[in-house]
N, C-alpha and C positions, 0 to 999 in steps of 0.2 A: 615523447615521454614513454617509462615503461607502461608497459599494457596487463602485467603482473596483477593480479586482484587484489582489492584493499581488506582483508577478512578479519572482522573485529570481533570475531566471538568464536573460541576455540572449538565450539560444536561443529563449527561450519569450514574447518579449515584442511576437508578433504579426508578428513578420518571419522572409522566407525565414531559413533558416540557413547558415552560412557555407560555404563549397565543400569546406574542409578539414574540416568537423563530418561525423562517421558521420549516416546517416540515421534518423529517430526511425520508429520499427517504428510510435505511432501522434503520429498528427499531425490536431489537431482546431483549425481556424480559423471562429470567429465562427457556431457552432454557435446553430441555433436550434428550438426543438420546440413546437409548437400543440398544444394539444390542443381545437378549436373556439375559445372566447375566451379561455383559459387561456394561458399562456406559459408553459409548466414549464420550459424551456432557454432562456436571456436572453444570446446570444453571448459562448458562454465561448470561451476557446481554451487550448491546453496541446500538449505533448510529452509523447511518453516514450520517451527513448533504449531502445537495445537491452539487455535483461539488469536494466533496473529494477522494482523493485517499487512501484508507484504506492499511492498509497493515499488513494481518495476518500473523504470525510469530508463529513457533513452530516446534519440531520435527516432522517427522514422527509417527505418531500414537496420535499425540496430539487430535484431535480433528476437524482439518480443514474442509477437506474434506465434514465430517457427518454436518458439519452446514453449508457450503455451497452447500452442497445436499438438505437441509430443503429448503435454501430460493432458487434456480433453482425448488424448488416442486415436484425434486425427491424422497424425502423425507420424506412419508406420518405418518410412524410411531414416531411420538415425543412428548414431552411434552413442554409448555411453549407458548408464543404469539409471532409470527414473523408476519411482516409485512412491504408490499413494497409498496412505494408512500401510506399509509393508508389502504392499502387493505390487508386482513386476505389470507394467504398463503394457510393455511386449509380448507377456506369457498370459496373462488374465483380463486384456482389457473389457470385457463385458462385465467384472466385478468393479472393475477402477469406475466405470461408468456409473454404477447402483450408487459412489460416494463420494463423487462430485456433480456440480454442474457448472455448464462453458456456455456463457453469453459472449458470443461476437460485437466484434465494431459495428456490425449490420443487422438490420433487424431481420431482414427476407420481406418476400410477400404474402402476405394474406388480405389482399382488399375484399375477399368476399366472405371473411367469418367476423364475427362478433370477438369481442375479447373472452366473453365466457364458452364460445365454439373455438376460439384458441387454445385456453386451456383445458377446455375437457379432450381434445384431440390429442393434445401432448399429456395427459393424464395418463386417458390408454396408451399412450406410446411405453411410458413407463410402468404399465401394466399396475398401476394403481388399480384396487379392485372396484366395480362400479356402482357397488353399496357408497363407499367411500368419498368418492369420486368431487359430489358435489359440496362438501364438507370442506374439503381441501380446499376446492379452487375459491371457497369466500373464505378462506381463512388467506390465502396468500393473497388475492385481494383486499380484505382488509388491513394486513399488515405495510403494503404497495400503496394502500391510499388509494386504491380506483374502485370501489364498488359503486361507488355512483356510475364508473361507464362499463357497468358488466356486459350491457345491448348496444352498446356502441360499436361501431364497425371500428377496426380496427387503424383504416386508412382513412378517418376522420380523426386518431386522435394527433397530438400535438409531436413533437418528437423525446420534449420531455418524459411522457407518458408511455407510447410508445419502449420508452428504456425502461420505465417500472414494469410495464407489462413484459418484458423479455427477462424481470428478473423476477418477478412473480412465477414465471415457468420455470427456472432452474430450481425455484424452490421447492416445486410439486412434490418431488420423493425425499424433499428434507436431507439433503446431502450435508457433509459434513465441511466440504472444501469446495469455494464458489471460486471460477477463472472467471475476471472478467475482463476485456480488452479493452480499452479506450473506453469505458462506459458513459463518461463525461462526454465524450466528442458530440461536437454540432449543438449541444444543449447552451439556452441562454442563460445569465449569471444566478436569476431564481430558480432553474431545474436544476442547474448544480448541485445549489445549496440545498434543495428538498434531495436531492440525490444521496448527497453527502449525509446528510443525517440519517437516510436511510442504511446507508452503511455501517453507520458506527450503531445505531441500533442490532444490525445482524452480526457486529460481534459482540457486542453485548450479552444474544443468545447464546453467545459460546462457537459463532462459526471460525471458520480460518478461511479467512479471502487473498489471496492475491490480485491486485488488479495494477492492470500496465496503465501509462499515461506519458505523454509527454509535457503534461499541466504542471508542472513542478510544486509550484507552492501548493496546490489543493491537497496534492497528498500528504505534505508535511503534515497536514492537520489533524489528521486521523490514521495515520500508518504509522506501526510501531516498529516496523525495519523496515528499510530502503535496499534494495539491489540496481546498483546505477550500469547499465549494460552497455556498450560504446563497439561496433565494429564485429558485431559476434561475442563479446569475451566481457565477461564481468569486472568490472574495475574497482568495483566496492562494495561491501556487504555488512548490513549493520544495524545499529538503531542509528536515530538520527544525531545525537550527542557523540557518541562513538563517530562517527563520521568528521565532524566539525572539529573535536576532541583532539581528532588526528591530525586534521588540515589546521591549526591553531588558528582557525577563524574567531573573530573578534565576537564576545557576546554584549550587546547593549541592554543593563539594567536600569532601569528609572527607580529613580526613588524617592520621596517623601519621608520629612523628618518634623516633628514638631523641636520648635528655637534654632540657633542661627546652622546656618549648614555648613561655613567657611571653615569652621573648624575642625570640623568631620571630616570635611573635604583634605585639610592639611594631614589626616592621621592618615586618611586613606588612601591618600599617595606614596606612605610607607610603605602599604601590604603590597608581599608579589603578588605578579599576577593582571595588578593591576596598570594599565595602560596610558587610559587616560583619564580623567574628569571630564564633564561640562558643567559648571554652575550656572543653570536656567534658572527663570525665573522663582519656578516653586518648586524645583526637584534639582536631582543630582541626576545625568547621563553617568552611568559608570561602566566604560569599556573595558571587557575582560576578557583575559586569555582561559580558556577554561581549562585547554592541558594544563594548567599551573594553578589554578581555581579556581572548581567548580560553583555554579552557581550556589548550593547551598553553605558552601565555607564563607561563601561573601555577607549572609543575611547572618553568620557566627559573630564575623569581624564587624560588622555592626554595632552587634549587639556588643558587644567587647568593647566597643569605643564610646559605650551607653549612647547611643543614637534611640529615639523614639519613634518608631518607626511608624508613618500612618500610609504607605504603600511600598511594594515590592515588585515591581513587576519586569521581566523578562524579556524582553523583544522578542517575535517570531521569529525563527532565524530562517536566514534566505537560502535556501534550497537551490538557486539558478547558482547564486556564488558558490557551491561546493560542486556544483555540476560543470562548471564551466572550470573548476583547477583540476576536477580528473578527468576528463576528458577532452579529446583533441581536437570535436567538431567531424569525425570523417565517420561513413559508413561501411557496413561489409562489402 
């Protein structure tokens, strides 16, 4: 198949952005990463507004990593223009540092400091001043949910905890744009979920996260655009409707009506769009083509058919099926 990116939102489609468009916190053009004859990064390019939750998507060996090593600034050998809040990653990166921070897959070692000797270490590393210092580190603990293991060693805690404590430190100087890699990996299905809510709290503050994953559905859940990467080269870039929208992936709505549903069911085999029925027990299955109608035109034609409506609800839609039709399986 072509390898061509799927780019569903004209900001992102390789041109300046318009005058009147807010500035995208990062901005990645024709991005490209060697590694000796290898090419792990095959000029991708992407946005990401202010306050979004990106969510990079791809195998192992796709490409994640090597581009979110560029913009953390570990990264020196590349080609192509990345740039955070405006500033050239290449020309400034001790500025690009002040306003992000980069949690790796891996935590490192420190089995011989405390979590509060972890981050008052990376405190002054960030030259936070040392009036301040202890203020900070229990506020980014409290927010992390660990202040009960402030005296804990570090190599006692759990691995769940250990991820909050890695992102309790990128938080120390309040960055504006958090990378984080695989941050889910190795966690069991409860440190997820406490993960996961930690996250959609930190944009709630207003941050702008990118984090990679090969966990497919978890990000669905709280990432408001997807970049699905395959082989070096971006294959798709989008919200997640946009996406589906495209690939005319089927949507399953359930529905609840009060009195008989047979007859609803007959009108609404008329509207386009619509695919199929299931008359269950006490609801209606109603598969939908979204490129032809979207979910809110469907809860219109409802009400238009006077159906009484006592639930609406949506299926979560499956992120592995839109991952598995653009992409081909293979690595850089």
């Amino acid at each position: 198949m072509s390898h061509e990116p799927v780019v569903l939102d004209e900001n992102n489609a390789g041109e300046p952005a318009a005058a009147t468009a807010p500035q995208a916190v990062v901005d990645v053009r024709d991005l490209r990463v060697r590694y000796g004859k290898l090419e792990a990064v095959r000029g991708i390019s992407f946005q990401i507004p202010r306050g979004e939750v990106f969510g990079f998507i791809g195998p192992n060996g796709a490409g994640k990593s090597s581009t979110i090593r560029v913009l953390a600034t570990l990264q020196k050998d590349f080609e192509g223009r990345v740039r955070i809040n405006g500033v050239d990653v290449r020309s400034d990166p001790d500025k690009v540092r002040t306003m992000m921070g980069y949690m790796p897959d891996f935590f490192g070692v420190y089995e011989d400091l405390t979590a509060r000797e972890y981050l008052h270490f990376f405190a002054a590393a960030y030259r936070i001043p040392l009036a301040r210092r202890a203020g900070i580190v229990d506020d980014v603990l409290q927010l992390t949910d660990l202040t009960h293991k402030i005296d804990s060693q570090v190599d006692s805690l759990s691995r769940g905890m250990k991820q909050r404590l890695a992102l309790a430190r990128v938080l120390l100087h309040d960055p504006d744009l958090l990378l984080l890699d695989e941050p889910a990996s190795g966690l069991d299905p409860r440190a997820r979920i406490e993960f996961r809510e930690l996250l959609k709290a930190l944009q709630e503050m207003g941050k702008t996260i990118l984090v990679s994953s090969h966990i497919l559905h978890e990000l669905a859940q709280f990432c408001t655009r997807i970049g699905i990467i395959e082989a070096g080269r971006l294959v798709a870039d989008g919200s997640l409707s946009d996406i589906y929208r495209l690939l005319s992936i089927r949507r399953v709505v359930h529905v609840q009506v009060a009195g008989e549903m047979q007859p609803l069911a007959e009108g609404l085999r008329k509207v386009e769009g619509i695919s199929q029925i299931e008359e269950q027990t006490d609801r209606l299955a109603i598969h939908v083509r979204e490129e032809v109608l979207p979910i809110e035109d469907l809860h219109q034609e409802l009400v238009r058919l006077g159906a009484r409506i006592r639930m609406f609800q949506p299926e979560a839609m499956d992120m592995e099926t839109a991952f598995m039709k653009l992409t081909e399986g293979v690595t850089a």
